[in-house]
C-alpha angles and dihedrals in degrees: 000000000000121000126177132182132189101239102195110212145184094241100121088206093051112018087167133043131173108224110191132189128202125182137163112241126192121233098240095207138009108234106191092215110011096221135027117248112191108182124158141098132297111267095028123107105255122192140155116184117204123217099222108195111176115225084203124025117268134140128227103240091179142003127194136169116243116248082347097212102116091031153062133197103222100180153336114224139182105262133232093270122045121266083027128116137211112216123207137194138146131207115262109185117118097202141055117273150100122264143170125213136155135221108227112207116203111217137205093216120104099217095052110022087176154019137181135216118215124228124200123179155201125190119170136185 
């Protein structure tokens, strides 16, 4: 990561100076894929399921939709590799439309007590 910004002095010889700042940040969790698409057709079984792989170690203490009207959490299962989750949810919504939701995770680690996922779909008729 690499940020600048324009600092504007008093300094008659330099009135204006560029400061940046560059750092190395570490990717907290793995999200396979890193939203949740649910498409499909009113009346069909739609699901998407999500590969959760922690950087650090942490465990998922809860999970809930938000606002939970167009989905449906349907399970939270040990992942592929160890200390990883699979994430489960279906679309709900009986009618056509388009929505936006989110799945909001609830973490033991103290520096980042929670995440969120975010849903879109697509339901037609």
């Amino acid at each position: 990561m690499r940020h600048g910004v324009l600092v504007v002095t008093n300094d008659p010889d330099r009135p204006e100076m560029t400061l940046s700042v560059s750092g190395f940040v570490t990717e907290f969790v793995k999200l396979t894929p890193k939203r949740i698409r649910l498409a499909g057709k009113v009346g069909e079984v739609v699901s998407a399921e999500v590969e959760i792989v922690p950087a650090l170690p942490f465990e998922i203490l809860e999970v809930k939709a938000d606002p939970g009207t167009n989905v449906q959490v349907t399970g939270l299962e040990p992942g592929k590799q160890a200390g990883a989750y699979r994430l489960s949810v279906k679309n709900t919504a009986a009618t056509s439309q388009r929505y936006q939701e989110k799945i909001i995770l609830r973490t033991n680690h103290p520096t980042r007590p929670e995440f969120t996922i975010p849903i879109f779909g697509t339901i037609q008729p």
